[in-house]
C-alpha positions as CSV (number, residue, x, y, z in Angstrom):
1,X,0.0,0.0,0.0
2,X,1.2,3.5,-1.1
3,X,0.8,6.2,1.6
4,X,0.2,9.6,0.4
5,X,0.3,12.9,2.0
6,X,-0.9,16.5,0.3
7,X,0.4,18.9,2.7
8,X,-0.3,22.9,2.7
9,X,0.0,26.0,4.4
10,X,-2.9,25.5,6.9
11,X,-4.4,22.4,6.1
12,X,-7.9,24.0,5.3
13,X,-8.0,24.6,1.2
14,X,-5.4,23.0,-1.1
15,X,-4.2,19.8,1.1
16,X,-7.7,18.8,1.9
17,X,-8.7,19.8,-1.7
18,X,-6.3,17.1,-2.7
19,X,-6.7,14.3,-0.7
20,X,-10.6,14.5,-1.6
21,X,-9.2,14.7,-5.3
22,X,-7.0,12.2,-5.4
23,X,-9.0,9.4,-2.9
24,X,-12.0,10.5,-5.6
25,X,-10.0,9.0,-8.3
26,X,-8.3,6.6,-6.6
27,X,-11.9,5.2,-5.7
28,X,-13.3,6.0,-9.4
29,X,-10.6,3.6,-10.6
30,X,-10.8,0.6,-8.2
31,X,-7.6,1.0,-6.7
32,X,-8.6,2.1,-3.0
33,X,-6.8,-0.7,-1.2
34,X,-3.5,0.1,-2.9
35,X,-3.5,3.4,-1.2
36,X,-4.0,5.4,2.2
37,X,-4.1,9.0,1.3
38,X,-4.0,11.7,4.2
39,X,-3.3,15.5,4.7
40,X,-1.4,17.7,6.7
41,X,0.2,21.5,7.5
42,X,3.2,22.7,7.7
43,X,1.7,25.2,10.0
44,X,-0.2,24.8,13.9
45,X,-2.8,28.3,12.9
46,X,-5.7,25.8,12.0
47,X,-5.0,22.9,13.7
48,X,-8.4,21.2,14.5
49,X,-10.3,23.0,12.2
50,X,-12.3,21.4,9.3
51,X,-11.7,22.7,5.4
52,X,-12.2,25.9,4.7
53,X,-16.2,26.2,3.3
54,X,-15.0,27.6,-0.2
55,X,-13.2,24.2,-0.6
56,X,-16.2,22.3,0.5
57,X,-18.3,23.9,-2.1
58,X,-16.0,23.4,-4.7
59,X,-15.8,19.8,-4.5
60,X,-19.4,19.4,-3.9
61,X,-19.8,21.4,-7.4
62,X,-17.7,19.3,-8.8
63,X,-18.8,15.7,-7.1
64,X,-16.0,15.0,-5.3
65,X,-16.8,13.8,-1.7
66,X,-15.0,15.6,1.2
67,X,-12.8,13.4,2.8
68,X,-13.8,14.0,6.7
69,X,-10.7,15.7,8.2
70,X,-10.0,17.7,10.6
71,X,-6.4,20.1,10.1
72,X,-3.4,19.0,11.4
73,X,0.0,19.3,11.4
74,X,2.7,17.3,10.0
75,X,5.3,15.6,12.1
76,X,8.7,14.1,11.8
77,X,6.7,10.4,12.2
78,X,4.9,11.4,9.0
79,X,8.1,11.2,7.2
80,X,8.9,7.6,7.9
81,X,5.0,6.7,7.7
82,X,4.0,8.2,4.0
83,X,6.2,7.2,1.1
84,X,5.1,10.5,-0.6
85,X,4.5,14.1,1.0
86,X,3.6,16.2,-1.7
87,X,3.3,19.8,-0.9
88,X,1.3,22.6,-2.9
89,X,4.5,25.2,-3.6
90,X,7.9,26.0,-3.1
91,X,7.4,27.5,0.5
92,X,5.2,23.8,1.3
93,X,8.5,22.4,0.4
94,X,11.2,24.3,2.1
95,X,8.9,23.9,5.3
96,X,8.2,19.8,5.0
97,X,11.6,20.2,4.7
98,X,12.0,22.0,7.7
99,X,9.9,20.0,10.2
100,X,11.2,16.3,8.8
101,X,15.0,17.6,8.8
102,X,15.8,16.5,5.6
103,X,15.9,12.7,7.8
104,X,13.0,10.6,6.4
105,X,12.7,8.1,3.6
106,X,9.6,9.8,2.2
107,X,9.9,11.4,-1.4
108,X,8.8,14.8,-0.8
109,X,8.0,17.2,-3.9
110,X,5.7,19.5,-4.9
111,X,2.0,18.1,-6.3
112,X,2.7,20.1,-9.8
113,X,6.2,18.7,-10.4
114,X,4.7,15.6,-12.0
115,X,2.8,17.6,-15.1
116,X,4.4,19.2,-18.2
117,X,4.6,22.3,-16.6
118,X,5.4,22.4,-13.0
119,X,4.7,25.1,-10.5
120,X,3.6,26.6,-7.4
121,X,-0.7,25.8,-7.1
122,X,-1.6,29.4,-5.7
123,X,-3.4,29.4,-2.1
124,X,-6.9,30.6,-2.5
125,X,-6.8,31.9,1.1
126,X,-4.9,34.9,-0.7
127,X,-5.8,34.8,-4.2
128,X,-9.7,33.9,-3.5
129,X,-9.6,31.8,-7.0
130,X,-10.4,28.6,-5.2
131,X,-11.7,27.4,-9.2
132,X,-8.1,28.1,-10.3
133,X,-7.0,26.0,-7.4
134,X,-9.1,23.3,-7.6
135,X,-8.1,22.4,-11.8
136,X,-4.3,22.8,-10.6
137,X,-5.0,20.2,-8.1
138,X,-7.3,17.9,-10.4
139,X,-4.6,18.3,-12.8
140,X,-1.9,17.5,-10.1
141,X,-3.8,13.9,-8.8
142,X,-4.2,13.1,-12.2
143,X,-0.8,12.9,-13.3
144,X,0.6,11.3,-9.8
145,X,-1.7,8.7,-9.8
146,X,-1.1,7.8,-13.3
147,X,2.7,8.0,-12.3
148,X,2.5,6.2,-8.7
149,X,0.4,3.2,-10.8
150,X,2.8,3.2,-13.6
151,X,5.8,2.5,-11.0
């Protein structure tokens, strides 16, 4: 079994966006028991809070299910308990980084590194553009779970 982990900022929008994402297709393709995807944030500001209502209404628009999750915030265990901790942009990184101390045998990278044209997916806490958000993500899970089924 493959253990993922989208990890963001606060834990409320883009990390929680992704998990739903990715467990959506993960389910939609009959692979569930193959993988345990889970998400997490590199900050403690939301801990304990549940997403953020603009990403609940843009995967309900959309039909994704909401993964029931509460914010949290990731920990050196993660790194030895997730093969993958994927983080939403460059910051993401330098902080998973950070809190795992370069010491775990996770592969940690950014979610948009695994399409044609990598990059940062923008934080709609700032930006607002939680549509924006949501196709960089759907592009994101799409490619990593062709890639993490291809391996």
């Amino acid at each position: 079994m493959l253990k993922v982990l989208f990890i963001c900022h606060g834990n409320i929008c883009r990390s929680p966006m992704a998990q739903s994402v990715f467990q959506h297709l993960v389910d939609q393709k009959g692979v569930k028991q193959q993988f345990y995807v889970d998400s997490a944030a590199t900050s403690r500001e939301e801990i304990g809070n549940s997403p953020h209502y603009d990403t609940k209404s843009i995967l309900k628009k959309n039909h994704i299910p909401l993964q029931v999750h509460y914010a949290r915030q990731l920990t050196v265990q993660d790194g030895y308990e997730y093969d993958y901790i994927i983080g939403m942009d460059q910051w993401n990184i330098k902080e998973i980084k950070r809190i795992l101390a370069n010491d775990c045998p996770c592969k940690v990278f950014r979610l948009l590194d695994v399409v044609d044209h990598p990059r940062d997916i923008a934080d709609p806490w700032y930006t607002g553009d939680f549509e924006r958000t949501f196709e960089d993500v759907k592009e994101g899970c799409k490619f990593l779970l062709e890639k993490l089924l291809n391996l």
